[in-house]
N, CA, C and O atoms as a DFTB+ gen file, in Angstrom:
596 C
 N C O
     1  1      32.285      41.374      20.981
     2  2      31.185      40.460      20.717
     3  2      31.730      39.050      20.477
     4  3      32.741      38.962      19.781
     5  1      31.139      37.859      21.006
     6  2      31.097      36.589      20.827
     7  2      30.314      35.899      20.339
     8  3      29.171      35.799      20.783
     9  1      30.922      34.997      18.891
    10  2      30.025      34.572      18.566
    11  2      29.828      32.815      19.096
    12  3      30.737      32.016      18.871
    13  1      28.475      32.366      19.838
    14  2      28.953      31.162      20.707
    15  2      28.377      30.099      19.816
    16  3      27.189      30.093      20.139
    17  1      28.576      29.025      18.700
    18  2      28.490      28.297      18.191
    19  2      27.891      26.444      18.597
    20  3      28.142      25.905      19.675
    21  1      27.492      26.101      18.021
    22  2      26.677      24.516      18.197
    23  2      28.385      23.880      19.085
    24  3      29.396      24.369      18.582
    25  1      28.560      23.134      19.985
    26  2      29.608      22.010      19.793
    27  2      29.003      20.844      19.403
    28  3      29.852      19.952      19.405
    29  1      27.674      20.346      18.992
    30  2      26.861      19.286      18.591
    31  2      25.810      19.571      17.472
    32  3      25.371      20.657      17.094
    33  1      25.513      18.268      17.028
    34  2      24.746      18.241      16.160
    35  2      23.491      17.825      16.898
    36  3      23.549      17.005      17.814
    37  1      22.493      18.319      16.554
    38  2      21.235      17.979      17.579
    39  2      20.262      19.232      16.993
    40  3      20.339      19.890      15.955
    41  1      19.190      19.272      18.270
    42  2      18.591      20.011      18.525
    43  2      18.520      21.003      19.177
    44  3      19.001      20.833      20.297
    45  1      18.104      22.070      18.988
    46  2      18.276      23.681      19.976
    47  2      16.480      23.483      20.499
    48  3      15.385      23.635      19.957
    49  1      16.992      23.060      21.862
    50  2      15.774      23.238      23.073
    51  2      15.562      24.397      23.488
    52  3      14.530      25.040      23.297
    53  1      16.842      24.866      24.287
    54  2      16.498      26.231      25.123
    55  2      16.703      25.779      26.311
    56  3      16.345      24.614      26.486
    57  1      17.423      26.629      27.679
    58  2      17.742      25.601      28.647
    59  2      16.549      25.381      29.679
    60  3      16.659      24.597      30.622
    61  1      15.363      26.154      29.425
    62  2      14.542      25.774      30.385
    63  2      14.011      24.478      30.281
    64  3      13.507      24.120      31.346
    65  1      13.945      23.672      29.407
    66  2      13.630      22.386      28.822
    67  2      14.891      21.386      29.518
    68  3      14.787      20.186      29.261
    69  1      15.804      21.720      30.186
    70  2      16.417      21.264      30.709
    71  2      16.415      20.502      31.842
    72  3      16.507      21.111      32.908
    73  1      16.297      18.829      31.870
    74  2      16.032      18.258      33.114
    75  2      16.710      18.487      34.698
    76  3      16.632      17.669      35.615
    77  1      17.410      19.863      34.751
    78  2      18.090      20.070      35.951
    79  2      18.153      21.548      35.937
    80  3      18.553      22.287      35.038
    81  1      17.479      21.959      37.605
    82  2      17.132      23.342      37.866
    83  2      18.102      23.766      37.816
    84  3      17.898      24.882      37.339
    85  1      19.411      23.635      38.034
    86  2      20.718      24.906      37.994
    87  2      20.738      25.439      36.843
    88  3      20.705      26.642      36.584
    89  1      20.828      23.965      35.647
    90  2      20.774      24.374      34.137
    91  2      19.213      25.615      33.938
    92  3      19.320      26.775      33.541
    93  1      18.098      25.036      34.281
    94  2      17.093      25.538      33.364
    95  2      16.771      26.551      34.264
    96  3      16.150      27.538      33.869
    97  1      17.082      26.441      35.310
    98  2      16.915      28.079      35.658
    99  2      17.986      29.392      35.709
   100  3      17.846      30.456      36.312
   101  1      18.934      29.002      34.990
   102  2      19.751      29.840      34.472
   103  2      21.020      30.066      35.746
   104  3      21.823      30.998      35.780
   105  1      20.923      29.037      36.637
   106  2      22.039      29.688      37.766
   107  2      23.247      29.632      37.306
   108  3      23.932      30.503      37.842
   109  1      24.102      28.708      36.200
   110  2      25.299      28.812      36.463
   111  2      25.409      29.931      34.776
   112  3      26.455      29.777      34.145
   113  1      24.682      30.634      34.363
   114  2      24.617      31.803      33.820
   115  2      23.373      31.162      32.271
   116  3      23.264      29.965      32.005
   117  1      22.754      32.066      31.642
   118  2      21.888      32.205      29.998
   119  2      23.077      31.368      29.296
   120  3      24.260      31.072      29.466
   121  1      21.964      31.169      28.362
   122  2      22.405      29.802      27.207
   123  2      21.086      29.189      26.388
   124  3      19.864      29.311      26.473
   125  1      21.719      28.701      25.824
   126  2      20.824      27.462      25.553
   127  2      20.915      25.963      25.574
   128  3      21.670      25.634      26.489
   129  1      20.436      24.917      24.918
   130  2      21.150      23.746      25.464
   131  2      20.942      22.585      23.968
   132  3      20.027      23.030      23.276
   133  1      21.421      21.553      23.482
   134  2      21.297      20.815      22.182
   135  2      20.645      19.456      23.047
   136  3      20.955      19.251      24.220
   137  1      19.887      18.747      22.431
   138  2      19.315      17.492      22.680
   139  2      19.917      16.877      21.342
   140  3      19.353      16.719      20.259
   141  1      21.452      16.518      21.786
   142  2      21.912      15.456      20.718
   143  2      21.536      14.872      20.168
   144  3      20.671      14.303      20.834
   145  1      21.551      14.356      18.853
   146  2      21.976      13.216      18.297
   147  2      22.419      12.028      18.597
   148  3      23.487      12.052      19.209
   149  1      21.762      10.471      18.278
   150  2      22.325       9.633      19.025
   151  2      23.376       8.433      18.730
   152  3      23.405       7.213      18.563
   153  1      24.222       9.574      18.774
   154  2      25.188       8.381      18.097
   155  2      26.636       9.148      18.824
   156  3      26.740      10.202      19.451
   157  1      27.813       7.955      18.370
   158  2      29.267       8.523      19.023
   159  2      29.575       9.750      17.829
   160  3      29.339       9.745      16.621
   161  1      30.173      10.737      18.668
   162  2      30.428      12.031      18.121
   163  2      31.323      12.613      18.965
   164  3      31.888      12.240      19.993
   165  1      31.333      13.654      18.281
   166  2      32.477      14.617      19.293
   167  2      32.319      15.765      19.295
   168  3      32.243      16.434      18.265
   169  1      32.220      16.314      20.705
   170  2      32.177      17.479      21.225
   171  2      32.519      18.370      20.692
   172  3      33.720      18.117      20.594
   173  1      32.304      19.757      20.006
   174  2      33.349      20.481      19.489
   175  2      33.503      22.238      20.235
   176  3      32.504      22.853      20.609
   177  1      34.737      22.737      20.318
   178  2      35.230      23.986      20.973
   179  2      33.655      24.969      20.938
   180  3      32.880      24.012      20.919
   181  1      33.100      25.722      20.925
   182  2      32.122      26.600      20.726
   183  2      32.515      28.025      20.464
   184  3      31.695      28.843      20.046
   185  1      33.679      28.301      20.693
   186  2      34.267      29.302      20.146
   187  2      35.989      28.827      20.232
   188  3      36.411      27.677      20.345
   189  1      36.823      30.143      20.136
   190  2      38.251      29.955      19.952
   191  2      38.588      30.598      21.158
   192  3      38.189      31.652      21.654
   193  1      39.498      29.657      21.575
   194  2      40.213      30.138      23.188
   195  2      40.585      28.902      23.611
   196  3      40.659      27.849      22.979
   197  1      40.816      29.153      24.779
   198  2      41.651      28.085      26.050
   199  2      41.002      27.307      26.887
   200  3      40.226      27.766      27.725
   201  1      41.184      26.390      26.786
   202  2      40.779      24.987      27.544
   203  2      40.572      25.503      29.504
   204  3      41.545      25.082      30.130
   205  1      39.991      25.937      30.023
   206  2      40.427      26.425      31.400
   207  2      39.585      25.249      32.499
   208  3      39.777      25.358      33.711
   209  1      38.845      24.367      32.062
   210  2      38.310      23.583      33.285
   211  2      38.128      22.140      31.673
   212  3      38.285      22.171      30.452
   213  1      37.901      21.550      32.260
   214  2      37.865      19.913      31.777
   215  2      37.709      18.784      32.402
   216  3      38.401      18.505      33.382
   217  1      36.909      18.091      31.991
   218  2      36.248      16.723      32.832
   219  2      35.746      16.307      31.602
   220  3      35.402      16.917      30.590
   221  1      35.793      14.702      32.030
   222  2      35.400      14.080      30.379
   223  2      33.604      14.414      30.141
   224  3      33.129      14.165      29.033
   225  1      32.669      15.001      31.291
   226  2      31.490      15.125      31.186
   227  2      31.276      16.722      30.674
   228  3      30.270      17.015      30.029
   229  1      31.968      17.401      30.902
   230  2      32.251      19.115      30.324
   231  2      33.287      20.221      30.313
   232  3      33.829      20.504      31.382
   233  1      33.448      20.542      29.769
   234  2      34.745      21.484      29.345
   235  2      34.128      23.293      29.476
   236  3      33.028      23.843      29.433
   237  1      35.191      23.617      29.604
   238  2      35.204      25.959      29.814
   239  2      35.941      25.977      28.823
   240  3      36.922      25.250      28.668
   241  1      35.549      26.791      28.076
   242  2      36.765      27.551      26.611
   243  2      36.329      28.799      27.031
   244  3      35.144      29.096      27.175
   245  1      37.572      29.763      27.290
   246  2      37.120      30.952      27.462
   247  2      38.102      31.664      26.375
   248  3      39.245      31.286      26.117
   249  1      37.370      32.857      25.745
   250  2      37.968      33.148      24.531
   251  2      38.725      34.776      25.001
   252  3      38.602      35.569      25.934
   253  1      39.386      34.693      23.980
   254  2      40.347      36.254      23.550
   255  2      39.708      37.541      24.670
   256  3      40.474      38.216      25.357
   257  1      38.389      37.695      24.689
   258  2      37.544      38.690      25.774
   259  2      37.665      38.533      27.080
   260  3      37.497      39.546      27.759
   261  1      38.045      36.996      27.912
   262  2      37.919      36.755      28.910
   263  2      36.601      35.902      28.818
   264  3      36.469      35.543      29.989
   265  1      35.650      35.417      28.183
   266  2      33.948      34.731      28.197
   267  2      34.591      33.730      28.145
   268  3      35.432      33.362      27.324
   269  1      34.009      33.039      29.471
   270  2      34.150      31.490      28.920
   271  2      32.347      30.794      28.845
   272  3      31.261      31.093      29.343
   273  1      32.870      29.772      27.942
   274  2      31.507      28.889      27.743
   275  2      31.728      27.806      28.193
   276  3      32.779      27.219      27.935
   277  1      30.531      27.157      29.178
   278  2      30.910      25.777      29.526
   279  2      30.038      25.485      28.395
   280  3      29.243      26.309      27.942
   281  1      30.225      24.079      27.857
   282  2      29.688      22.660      27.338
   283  2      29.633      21.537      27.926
   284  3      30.498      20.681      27.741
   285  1      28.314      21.318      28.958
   286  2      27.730      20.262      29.628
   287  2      27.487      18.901      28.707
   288  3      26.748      19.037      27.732
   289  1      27.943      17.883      28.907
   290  2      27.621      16.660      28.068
   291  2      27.087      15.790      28.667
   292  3      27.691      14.837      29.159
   293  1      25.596      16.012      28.738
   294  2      24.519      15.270      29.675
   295  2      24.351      15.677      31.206
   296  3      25.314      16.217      31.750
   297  1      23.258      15.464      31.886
   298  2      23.228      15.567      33.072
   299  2      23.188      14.538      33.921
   300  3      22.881      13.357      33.760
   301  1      23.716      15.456      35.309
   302  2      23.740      13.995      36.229
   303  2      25.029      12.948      35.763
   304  3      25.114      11.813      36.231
   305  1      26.263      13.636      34.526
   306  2      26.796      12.842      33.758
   307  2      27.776      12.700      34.591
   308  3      28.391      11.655      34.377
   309  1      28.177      13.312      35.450
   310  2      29.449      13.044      36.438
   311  2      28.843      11.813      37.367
   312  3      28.842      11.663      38.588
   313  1      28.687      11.564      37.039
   314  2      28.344       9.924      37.890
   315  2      28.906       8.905      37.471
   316  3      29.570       8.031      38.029
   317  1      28.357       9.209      35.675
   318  2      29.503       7.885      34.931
   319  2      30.852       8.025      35.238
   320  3      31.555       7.253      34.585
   321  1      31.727       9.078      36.364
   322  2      32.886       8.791      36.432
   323  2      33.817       8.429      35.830
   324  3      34.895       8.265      36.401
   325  1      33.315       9.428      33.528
   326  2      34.322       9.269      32.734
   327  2      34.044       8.027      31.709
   328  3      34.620       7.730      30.663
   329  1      33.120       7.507      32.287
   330  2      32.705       6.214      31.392
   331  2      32.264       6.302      30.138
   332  3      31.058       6.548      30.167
   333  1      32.718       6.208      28.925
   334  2      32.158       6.550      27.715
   335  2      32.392       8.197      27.024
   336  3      31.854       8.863      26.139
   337  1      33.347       8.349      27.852
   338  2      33.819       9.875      27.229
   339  2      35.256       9.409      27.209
   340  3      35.811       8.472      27.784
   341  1      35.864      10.695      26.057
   342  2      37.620      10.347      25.533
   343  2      37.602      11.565      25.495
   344  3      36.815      12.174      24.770
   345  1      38.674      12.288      26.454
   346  2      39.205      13.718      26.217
   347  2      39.894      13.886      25.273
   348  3      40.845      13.123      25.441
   349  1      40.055      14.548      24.130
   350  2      40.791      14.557      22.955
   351  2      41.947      15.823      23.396
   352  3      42.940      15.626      22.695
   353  1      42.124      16.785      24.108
   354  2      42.872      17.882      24.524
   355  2      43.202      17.844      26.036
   356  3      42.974      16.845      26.718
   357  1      43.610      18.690      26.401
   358  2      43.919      18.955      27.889
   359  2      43.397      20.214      27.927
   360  3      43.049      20.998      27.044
   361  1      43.414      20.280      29.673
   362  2      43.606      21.954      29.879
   363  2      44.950      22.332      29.702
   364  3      46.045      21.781      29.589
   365  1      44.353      23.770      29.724
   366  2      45.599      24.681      29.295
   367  2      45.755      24.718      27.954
   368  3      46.443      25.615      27.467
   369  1      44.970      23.479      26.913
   370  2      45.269      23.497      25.567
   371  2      44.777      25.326      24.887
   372  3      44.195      26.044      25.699
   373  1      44.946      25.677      24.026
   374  2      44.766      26.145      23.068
   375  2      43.727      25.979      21.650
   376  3      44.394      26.321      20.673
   377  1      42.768      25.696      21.369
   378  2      41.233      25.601      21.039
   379  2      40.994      26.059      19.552
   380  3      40.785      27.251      19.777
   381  1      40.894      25.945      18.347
   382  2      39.779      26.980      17.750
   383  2      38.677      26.357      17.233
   384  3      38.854      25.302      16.624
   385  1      37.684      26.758      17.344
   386  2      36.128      26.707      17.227
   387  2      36.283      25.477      16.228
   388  3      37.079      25.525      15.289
   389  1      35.461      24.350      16.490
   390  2      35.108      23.176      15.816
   391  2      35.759      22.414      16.080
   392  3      35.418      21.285      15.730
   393  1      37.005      22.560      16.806
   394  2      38.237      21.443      17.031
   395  2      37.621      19.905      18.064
   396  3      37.549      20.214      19.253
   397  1      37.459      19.329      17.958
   398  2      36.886      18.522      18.705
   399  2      38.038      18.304      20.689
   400  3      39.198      18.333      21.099
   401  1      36.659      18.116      21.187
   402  2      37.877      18.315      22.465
   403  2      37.282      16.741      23.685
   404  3      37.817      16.186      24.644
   405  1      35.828      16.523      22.877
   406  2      35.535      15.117      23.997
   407  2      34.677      14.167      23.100
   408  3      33.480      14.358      22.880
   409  1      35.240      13.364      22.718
   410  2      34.425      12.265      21.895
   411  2      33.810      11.192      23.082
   412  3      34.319      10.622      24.047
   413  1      32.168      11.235      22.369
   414  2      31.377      10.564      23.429
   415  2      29.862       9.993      23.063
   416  3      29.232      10.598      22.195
   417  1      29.414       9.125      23.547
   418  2      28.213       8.506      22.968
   419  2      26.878       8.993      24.034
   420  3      26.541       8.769      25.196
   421  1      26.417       9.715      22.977
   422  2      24.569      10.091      23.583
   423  2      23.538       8.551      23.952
   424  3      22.922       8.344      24.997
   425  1      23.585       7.998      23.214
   426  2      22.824       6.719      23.101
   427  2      23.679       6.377      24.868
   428  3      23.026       6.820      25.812
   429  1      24.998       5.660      25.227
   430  2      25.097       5.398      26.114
   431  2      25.140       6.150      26.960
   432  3      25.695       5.605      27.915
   433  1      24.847       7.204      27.200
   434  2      24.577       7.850      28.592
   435  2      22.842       7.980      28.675
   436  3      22.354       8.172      29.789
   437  1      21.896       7.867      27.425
   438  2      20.619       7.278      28.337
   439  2      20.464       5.847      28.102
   440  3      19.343       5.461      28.433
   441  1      20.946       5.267      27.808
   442  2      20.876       3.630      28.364
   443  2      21.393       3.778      29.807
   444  3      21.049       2.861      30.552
   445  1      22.019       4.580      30.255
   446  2      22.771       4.362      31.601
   447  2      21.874       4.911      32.453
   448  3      21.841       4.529      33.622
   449  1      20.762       6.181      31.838
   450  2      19.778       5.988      33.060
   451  2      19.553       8.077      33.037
   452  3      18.587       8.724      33.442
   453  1      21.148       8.700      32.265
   454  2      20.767       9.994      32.186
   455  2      20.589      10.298      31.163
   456  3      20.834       9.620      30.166
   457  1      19.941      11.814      31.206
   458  2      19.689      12.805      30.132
   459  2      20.793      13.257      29.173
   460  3      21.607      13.883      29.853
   461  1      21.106      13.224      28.138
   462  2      21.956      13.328      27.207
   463  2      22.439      15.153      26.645
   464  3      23.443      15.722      26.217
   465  1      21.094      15.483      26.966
   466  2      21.104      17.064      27.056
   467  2      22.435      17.580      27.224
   468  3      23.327      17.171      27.966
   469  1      22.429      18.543      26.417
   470  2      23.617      19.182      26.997
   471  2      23.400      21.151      27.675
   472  3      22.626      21.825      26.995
   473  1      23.601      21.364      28.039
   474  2      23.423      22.923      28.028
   475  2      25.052      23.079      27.769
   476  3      26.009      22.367      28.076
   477  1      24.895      24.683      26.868
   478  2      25.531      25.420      26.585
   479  2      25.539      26.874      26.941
   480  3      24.556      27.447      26.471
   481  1      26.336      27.645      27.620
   482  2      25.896      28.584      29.102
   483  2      26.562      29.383      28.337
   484  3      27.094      29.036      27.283
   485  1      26.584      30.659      28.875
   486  2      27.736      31.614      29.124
   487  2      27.902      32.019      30.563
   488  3      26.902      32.051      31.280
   489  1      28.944      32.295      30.984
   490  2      29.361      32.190      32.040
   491  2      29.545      33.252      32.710
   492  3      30.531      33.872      32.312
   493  1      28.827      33.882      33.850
   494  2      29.254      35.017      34.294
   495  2      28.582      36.248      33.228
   496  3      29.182      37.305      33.034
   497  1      27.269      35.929      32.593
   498  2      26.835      37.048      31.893
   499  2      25.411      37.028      32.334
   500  3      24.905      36.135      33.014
   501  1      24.637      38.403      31.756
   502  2      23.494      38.393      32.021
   503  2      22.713      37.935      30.781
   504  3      23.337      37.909      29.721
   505  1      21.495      37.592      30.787
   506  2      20.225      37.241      29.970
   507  2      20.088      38.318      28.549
   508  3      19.772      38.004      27.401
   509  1      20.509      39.901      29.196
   510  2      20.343      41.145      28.472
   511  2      21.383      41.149      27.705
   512  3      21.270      41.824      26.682
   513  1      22.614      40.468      27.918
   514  2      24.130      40.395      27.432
   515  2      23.936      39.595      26.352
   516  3      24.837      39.642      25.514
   517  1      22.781      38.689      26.074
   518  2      23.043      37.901      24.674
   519  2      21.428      37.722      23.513
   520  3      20.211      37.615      23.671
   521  1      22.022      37.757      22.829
   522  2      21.142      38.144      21.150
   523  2      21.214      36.897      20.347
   524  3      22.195      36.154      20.355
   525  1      20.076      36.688      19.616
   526  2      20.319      36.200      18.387
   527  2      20.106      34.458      19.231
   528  3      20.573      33.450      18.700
   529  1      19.397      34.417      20.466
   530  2      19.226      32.664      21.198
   531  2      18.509      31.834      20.091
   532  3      17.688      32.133      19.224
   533  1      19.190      30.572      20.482
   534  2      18.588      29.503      18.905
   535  2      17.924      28.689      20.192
   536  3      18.667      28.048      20.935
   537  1      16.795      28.731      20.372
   538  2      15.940      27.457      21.266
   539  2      15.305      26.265      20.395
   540  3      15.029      25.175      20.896
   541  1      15.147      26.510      19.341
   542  2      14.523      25.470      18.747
   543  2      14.989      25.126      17.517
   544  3      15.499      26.086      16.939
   545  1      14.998      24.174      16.945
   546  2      15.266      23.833      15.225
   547  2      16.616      23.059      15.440
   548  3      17.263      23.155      16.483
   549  1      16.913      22.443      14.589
   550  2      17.970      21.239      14.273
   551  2      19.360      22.595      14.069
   552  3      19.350      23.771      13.706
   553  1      20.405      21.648      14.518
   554  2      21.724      22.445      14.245
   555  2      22.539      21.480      14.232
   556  3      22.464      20.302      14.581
   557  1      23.618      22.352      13.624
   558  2      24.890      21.202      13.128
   559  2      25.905      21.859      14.032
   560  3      25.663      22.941      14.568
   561  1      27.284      21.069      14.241
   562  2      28.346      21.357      15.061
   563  2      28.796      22.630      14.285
   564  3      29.251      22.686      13.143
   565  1      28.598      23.499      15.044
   566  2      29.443      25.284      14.177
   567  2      27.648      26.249      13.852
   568  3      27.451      27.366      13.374
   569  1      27.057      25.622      14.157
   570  2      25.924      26.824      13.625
   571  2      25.779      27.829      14.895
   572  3      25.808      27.425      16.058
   573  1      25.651      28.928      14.595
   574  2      25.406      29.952      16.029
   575  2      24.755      29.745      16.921
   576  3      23.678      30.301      16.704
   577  1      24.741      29.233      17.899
   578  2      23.727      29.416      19.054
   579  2      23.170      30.727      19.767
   580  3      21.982      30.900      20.036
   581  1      24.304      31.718      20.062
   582  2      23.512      33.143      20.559
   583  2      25.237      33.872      19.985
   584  3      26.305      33.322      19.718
   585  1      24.790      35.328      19.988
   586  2      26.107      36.266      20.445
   587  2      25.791      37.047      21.846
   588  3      24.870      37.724      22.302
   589  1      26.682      36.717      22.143
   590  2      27.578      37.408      23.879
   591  2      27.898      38.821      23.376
   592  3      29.042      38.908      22.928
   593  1      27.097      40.073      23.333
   594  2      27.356      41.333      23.231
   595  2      28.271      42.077      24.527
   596  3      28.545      43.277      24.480
């Protein structure tokens, strides 16, 4: 079992609330998603594991089981081409839950024109595979978002 944790402080939407069909219709796997907070902050691990994909717009930590979780930081955000994001780790790093891994400003990525949203996925699981989904209510960086059974 995995437990998959806030990397933000924000809000728990749910990813169908998500301004982009891959996200809200669940293709790149179930989740949910945070409507940040608007201010500079930093990204944090969502569980403990290994850095396996990275871009200053979203990061894969896949943990001890083999699960990885992406953490999307806005949509449409690969456009800014890195603008306003600071990778704090590499891949290949080594991770545990809360560690910060991309410091980045919500406010400037919708002044720039995108959604700040983030979805938070699991990867390669089914809908039936996870318990305990937080879609709504305020959360802090580390509060549970779902467990990955």
């Amino acid at each position: 079992m995995t437990t998959v944790t806030s990397p933000l402080v924000g809000r728990a939407i749910g990813l169908a609330a998500v301004p982009d069909p891959v996200f809200s219709g669940a293709m790149v796997g179930p989740g949910t998603a945070i409507d940040p907070v608007r201010e500079a902050s930093e990204a944090v691990a969502p569980v403990d594991g290994v850095i396996v994909s990275l871009h200053p717009h979203a990061f894969v930590v896949v943990d001890g089981n083999g699960r990885g979780v992406l953490t999307h930081l806005g949509i449409d955000t690969v456009q800014l081409n890195g603008e306003g994001f600071e990778l704090l780790v590499n891949k290949g790093d080594t991770v545990s839950r809360g560690q910060g891994v991309v410091r980045w400003n919500p406010a400037a990525v919708e002044a720039a024109g995108k959604s700040p949203v983030c979805p938070v996925v699991a990867l390669e699981a089914t809908t039936e595979s996870l318990s305990e989904l937080r879609e709504d209510g305020d959360v802090k960086a580390g509060d549970s978002l779902f467990v990955w059974k």
